[in-house]
NUKE-178848 format. One record per residue (C-alpha): z, x, y. Coordinates in Angstrom, 3 decimals. Layout:
N
Z;X;Y .
...
//
This chain:
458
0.000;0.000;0.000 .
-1.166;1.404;3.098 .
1.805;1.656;5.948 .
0.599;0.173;8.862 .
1.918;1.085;12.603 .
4.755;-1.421;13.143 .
5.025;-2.640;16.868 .
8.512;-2.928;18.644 .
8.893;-6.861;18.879 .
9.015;-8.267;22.857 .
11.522;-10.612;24.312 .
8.627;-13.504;23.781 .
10.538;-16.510;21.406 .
9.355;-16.619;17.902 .
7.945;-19.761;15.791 .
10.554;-21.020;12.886 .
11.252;-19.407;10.340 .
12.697;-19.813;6.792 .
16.207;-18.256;6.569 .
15.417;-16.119;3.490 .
18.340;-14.318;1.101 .
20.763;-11.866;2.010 .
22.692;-10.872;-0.478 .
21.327;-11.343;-4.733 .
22.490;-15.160;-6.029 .
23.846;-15.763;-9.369 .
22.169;-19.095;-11.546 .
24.196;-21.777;-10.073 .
24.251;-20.141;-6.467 .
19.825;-19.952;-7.372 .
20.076;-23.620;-8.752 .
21.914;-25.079;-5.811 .
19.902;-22.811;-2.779 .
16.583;-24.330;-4.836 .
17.219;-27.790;-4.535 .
17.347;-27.388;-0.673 .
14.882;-25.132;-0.413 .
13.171;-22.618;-2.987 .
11.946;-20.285;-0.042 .
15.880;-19.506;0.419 .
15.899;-17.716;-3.096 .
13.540;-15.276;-1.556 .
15.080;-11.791;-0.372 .
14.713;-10.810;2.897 .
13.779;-7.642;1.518 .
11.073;-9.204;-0.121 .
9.234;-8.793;3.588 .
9.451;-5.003;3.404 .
9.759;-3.619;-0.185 .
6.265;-3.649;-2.291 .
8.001;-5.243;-5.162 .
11.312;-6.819;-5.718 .
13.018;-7.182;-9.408 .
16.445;-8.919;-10.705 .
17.420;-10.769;-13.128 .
19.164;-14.881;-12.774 .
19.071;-16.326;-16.653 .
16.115;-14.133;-17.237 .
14.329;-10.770;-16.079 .
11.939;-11.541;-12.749 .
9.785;-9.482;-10.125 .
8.565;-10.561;-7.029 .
5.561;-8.673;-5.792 .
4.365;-8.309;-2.812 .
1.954;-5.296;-3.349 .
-1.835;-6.044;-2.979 .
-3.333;-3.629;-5.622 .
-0.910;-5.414;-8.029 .
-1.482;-8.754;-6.807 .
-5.041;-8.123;-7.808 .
-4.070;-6.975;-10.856 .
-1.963;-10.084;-11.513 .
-4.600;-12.987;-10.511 .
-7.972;-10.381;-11.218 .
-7.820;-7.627;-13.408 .
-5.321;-9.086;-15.996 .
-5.330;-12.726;-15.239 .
-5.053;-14.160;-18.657 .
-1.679;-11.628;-19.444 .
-0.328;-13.760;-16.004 .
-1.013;-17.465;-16.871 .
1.580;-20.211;-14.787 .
4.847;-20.383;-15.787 .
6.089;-22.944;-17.748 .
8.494;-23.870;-14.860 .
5.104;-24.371;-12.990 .
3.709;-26.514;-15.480 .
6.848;-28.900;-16.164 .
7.044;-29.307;-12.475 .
3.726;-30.340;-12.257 .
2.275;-31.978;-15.855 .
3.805;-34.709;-14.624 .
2.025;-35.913;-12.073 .
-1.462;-34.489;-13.089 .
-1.827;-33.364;-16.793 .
-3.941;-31.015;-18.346 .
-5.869;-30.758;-15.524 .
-8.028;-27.507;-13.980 .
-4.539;-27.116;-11.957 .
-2.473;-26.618;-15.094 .
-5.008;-25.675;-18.192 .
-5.563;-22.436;-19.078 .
-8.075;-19.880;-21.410 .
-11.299;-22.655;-23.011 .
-9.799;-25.229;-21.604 .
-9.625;-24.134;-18.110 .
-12.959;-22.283;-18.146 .
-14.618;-25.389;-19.364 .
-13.234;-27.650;-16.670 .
-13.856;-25.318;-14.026 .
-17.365;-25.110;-15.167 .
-18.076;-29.215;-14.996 .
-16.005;-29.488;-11.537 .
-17.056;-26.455;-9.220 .
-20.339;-27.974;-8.471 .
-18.781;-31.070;-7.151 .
-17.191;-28.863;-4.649 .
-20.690;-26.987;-3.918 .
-21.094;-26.142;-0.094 .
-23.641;-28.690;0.495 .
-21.703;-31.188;-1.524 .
-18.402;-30.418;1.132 .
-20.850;-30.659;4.104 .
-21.942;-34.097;3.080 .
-18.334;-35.173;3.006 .
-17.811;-34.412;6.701 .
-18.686;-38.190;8.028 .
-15.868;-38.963;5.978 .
-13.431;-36.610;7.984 .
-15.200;-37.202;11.337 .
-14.173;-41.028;10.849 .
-10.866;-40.085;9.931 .
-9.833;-37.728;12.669 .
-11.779;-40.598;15.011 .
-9.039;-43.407;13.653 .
-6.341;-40.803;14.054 .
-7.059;-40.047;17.697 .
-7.330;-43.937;18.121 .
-3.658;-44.068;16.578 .
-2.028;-41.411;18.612 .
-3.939;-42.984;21.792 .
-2.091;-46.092;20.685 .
1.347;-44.025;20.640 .
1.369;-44.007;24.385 .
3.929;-41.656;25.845 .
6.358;-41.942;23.089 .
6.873;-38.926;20.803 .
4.145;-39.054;17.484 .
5.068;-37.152;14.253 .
2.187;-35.184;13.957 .
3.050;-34.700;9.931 .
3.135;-37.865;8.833 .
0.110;-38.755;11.034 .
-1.691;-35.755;9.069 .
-0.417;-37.337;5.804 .
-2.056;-40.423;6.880 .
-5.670;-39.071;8.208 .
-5.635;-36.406;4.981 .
-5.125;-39.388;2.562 .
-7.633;-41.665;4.395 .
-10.069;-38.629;3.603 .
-9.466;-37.951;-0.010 .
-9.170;-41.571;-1.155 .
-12.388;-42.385;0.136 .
-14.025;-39.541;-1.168 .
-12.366;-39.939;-4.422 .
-13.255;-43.620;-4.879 .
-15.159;-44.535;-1.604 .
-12.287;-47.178;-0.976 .
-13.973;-49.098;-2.474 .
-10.804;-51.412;-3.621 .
-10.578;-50.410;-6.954 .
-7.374;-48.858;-6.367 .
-4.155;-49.486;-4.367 .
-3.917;-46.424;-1.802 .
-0.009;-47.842;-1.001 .
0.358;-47.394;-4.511 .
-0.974;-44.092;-4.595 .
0.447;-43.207;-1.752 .
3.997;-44.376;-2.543 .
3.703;-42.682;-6.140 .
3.179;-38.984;-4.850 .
5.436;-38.734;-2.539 .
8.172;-40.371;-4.676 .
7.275;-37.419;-6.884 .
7.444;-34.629;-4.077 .
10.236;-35.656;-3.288 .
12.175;-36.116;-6.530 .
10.954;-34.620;-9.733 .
8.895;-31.648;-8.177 .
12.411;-30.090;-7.895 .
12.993;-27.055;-10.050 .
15.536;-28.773;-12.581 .
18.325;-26.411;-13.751 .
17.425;-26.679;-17.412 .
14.484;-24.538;-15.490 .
16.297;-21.936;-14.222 .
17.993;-21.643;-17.456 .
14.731;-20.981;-19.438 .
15.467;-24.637;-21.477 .
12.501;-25.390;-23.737 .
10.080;-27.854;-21.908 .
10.548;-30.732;-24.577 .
14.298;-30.947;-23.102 .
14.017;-33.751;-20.705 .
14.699;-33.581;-16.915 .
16.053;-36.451;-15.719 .
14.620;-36.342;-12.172 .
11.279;-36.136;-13.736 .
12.266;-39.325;-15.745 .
13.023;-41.215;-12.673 .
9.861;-41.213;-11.547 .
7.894;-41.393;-14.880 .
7.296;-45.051;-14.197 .
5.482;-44.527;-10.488 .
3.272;-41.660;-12.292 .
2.652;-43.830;-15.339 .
1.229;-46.681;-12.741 .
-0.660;-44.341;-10.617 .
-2.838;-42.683;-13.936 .
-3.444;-46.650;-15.104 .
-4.675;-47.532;-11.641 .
-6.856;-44.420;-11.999 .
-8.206;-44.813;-15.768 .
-9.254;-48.492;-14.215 .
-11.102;-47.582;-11.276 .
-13.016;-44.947;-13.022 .
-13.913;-47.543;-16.151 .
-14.981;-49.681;-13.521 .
-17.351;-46.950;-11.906 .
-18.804;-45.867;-14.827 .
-20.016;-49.478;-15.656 .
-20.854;-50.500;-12.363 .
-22.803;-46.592;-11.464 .
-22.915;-44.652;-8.402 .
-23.060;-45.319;-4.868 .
-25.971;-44.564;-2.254 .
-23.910;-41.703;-1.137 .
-21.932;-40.228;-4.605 .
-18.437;-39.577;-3.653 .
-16.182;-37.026;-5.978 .
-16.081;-39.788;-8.798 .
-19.944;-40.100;-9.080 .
-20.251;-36.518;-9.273 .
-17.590;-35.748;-12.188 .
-18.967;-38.633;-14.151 .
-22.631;-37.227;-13.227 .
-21.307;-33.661;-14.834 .
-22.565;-32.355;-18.072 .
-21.845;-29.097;-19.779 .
-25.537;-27.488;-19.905 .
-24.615;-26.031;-23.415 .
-22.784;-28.129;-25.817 .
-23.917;-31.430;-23.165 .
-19.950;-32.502;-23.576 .
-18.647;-34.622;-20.457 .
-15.474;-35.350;-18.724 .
-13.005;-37.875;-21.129 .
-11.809;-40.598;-19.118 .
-8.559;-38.659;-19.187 .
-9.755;-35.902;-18.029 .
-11.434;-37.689;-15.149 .
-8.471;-39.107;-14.583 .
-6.235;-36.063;-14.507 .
-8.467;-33.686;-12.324 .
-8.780;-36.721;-9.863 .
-5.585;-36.897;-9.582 .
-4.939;-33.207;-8.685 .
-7.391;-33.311;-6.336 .
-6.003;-36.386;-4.523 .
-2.401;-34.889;-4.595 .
-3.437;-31.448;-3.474 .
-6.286;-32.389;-1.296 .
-4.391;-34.463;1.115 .
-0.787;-32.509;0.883 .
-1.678;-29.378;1.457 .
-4.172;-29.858;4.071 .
-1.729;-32.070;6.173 .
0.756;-29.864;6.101 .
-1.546;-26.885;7.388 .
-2.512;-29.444;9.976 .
1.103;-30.418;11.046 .
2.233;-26.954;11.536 .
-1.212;-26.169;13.330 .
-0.149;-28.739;15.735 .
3.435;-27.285;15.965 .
2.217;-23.688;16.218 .
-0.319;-24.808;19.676 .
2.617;-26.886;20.980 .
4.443;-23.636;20.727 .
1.934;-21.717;22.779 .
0.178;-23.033;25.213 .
-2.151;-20.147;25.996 .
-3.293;-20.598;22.405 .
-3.835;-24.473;22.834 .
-5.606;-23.865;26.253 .
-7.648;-21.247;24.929 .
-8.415;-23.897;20.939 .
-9.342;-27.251;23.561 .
-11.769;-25.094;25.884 .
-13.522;-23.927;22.732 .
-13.600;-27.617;21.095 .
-14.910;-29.501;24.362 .
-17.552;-26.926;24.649 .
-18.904;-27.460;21.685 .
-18.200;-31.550;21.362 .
-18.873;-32.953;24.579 .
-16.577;-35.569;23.923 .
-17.266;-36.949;20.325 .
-15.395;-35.973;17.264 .
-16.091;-33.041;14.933 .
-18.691;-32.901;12.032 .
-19.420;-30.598;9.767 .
-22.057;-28.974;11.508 .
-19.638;-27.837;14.530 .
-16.984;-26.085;12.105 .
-19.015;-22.363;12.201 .
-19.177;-23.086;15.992 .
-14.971;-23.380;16.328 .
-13.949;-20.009;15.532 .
-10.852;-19.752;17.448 .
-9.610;-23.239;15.994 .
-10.270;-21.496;12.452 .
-8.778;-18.606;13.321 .
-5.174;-21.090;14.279 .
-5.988;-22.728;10.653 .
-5.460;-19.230;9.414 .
-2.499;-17.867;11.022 .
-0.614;-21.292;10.249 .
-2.023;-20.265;6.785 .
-0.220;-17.123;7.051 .
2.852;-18.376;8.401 .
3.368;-21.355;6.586 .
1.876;-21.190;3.161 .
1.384;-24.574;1.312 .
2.550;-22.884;-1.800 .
5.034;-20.628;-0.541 .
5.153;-18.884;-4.180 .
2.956;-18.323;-6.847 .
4.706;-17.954;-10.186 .
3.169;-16.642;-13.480 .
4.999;-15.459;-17.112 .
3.853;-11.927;-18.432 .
1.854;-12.247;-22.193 .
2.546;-8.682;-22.023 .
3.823;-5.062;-20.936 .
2.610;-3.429;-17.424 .
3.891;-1.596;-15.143 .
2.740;-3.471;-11.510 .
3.788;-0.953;-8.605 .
6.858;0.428;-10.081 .
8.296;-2.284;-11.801 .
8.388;-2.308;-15.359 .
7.223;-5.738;-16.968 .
7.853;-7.119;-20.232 .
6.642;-10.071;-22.041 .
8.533;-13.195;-21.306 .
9.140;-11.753;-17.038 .
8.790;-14.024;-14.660 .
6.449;-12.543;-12.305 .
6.653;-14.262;-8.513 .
3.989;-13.596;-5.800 .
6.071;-15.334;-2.565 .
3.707;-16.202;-0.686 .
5.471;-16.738;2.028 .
6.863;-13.093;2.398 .
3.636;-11.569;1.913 .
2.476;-13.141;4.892 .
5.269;-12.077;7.106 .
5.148;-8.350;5.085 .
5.952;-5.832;7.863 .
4.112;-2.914;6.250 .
1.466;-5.535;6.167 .
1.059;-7.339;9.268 .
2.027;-6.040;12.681 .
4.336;-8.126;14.151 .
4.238;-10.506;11.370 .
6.773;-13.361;12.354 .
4.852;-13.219;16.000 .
1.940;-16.393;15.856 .
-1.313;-14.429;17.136 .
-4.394;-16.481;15.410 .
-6.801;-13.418;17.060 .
-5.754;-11.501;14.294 .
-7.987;-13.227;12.321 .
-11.224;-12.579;14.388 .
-11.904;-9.719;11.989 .
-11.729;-11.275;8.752 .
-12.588;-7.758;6.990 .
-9.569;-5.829;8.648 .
-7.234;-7.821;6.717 .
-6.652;-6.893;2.855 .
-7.811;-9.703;0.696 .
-4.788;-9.648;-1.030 .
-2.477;-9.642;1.587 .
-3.555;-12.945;2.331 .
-3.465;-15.690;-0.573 .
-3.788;-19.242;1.145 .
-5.694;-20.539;-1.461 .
-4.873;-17.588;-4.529 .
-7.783;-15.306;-5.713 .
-9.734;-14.553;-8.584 .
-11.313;-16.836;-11.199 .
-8.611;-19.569;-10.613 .
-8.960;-19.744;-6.924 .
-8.701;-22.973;-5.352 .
-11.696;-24.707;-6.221 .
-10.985;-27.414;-2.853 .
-10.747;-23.877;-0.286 .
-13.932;-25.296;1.712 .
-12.828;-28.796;1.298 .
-9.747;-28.284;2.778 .
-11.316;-25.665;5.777 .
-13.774;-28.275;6.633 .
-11.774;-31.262;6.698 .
-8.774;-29.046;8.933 .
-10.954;-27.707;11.742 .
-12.918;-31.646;12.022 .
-9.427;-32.657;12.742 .
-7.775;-30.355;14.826 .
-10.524;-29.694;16.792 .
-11.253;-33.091;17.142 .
-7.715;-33.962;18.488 .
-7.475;-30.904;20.843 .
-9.783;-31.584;22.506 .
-7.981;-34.606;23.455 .
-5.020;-34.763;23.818 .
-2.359;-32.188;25.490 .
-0.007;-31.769;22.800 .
3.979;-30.389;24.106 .
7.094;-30.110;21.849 .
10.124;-32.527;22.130 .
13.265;-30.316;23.163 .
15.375;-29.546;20.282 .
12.904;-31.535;17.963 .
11.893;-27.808;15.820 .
10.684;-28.474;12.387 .
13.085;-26.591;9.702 .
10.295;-25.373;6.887 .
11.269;-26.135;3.661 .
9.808;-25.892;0.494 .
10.122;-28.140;-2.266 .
6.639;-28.263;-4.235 .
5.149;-27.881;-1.085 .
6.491;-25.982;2.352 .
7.005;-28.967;4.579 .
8.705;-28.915;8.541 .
11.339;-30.930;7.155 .
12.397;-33.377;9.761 .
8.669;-33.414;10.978 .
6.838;-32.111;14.071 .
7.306;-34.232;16.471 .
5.432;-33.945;19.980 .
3.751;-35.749;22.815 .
0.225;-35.923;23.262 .
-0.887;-36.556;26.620 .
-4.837;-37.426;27.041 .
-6.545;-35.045;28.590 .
//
């Protein structure tokens, strides 16, 4: 890892920031710090040290070095594959899907799904997030002067996206019941369980996860219908995500997508595709609320290029700066603040020795605030990202690397710019005094107590 020059911090406030572990936690001390927030378990050395390794039930490394970060999701992915922790959190809610499988299984899904997220396929989508960041502007018009919460307004314009480009709304599912269903389960069972930090086998049942069984069980049978009903009634004028996973055939063996299948992937993209992109939105907003020089400099760019009407697809290479605030709220606030895999078998990564069975963390969220790293890494500077190739590839994981990168990364880019841009250039957004957002990570890293702000027309 390359030392890089480290700059003497100025008096100039900093954006929030996870309080991160002192001192090393024993398992009930880990338990406990986890159910309030799993970024807490995270040493503060974990910001300076290439790799961090203790052991709480069983043997674990956190790394933070990019040639072994490579190594991890590259060189050696299928020694690395999710933890089981990972997987009982998650199975859940979505399956087998490409988010959980792993060796065949994976390789084949990924195979029948990427082309569905194909650039031209993405650009297509972009009415579809032009009308949504058009009826969110409309709703935080509406607002007046009173303070909006710019998160769960994200929530709602991400979700309008991906259920109509899951199932064109066309009524053949309940979005409130959806809706209602995955955030029950963020909420509840996406909590690491302590039977999971104990290393319990996965048949051993976690009662949180229990609880909300019945939601999950509703939402998959709402699915399974909708796409029975597509596939007799056929595709649309315009083929949304549905039409194109029913439309995909293996070229080789000709196999297709089960309805299960179907069912599960759908499912993983509607719960990832609208989280995490609302939550990089919501802490976009908070981070240009923060600095005004920076929200100045995003709203000149985006009424220059709109002239007044909302984003499209077409305008996203022509926002650079509002990318470059997409990417430093990536940075700062990670969707998945960590990445966690179990070893197959013995490395050495760095200096840490690994053995089969290790828990093997990449945090996320320290990497992006590394100090040897990033200069001034807890400072917000989105320029930093105006030369994409200064910046390590591996020092920089919004969306992972390697074979099992995020296979919605454009989705997700397009649909964020369309909307921020769109509602910079605006509205004048300001932060309501003692209102900060506390981030928090659960499944996801959320501002827990949302981002509240007023938005002013401008």
């Amino acid at each position: 890892m390359a030392k890089r020059e480290i700059a003497q911090p100025d008096e100039a406030p900093l954006p929030v920031r996870a309080r991160l572990a002192r001192e090393q936690m024993g398992i009930l001390r880990s338990f406990n710090a986890m159910q309030d927030n799993i970024l807490s378990i995270i040493p503060e050395i974990a910001t300076q040290k290439p790799v961090v390794s203790g052991r709480t039930a069983r043997r674990w490394h956190m790394v933070m070095h990019p040639p072994s970060i490579r190594r991890i999701l590259l060189d050696r992915v299928e020694d690395y594959p999710k933890s089981v922790v990972t997987k009982n959190l998650l199975q859940p809610a979505v399956g087998d899907s490409l988010f959980i499988a792993e060796g065949a299984h994976w390789r084949w899904q990924r195979r029948l799904t990427a082309p569905a997220f194909s650039h031209r396929n993405v650009r297509n989508l972009g009415p579809i997030m032009t009308s949504a960041a058009e009826r969110s502007a409309a709703r935080i018009a509406g607002a007046g002067r009173r303070a909006v919460n710019l998160l769960d307004e994200m929530i709602a314009a991400t979700f309008d996206v991906i259920a109509d480009v899951t199932f064109s709304d066309d009524g053949s599912f309940d979005r409130a019941d959806i809706h209602r269903a995955i955030e029950d389960y963020v909420a509840e069972a996406g909590r690491v369980s302590l039977l999971d930090v104990l290393g319990a086998p996965d048949w051993v049942p976690r009662p949180a996860r229990l609880w909300s069984a019945q939601s999950m069980a509703e939402m998959r049978r709402s699915a399974d219908a909708a796409i029975t009903a597509r596939a007799a009634r056929g595709p649309g004028l315009v083929p949304d995500l549905l039409d194109l996973l029913l439309a995909g055939e293996d070229p080789t063996t000709k196999r297709r997508l089960t309805t299960g299948e179907l069912r599960d992937n759908l499912l993983t993209f509607i719960v990832a595709g609208h989280e995490t992109t609302a939550l990089s939105l919501a802490w976009s907003f908070y981070l240009c609320a923060f600095d005004q020089g920076v929200q100045e400099r995003a709203r000149a760019e985006a009424q220059a290029v709109l002239q007044g009407r909302a984003a499209t697809g077409e305008d996203v290479d022509q926002l650079p700066f509002i990318r470059q605030i997409i990417d430093e709220a990536w940075r700062l606030y990670p969707p998945a603040g960590v990445v966690s895999r179990t070893a197959q078998k013995a490395d050495i990564l760095h200096d840490a020795e690994i053995q089969p069975g290790d828990t093997v963390m990449i945090p996320i969220y320290a990497l992006g605030r590394h100090a040897l790293l990033w200069e001034n890494p807890d400072r917000f500077k989105p320029e930093r990202f105006a030369d994409r190739r200064a910046i390590d590839r591996y020092a920089y994981l919004p969306f992972g690397d390697g074979p099992r990168i995020c296979i919605g990364a454009s989705f997700a880019l397009q649909e964020a710019v369309i909307i921020l841009a769109t509602l910079l250039s605006r509205f004048r957004f300001t932060p309501v005094p003692g209102r900060d957002p506390k981030p928090v990570m659960i499944l996801t890293l959320r501002p827990e107590g949302g981002v509240w702000l007023i938005a002013e027309p401008v």
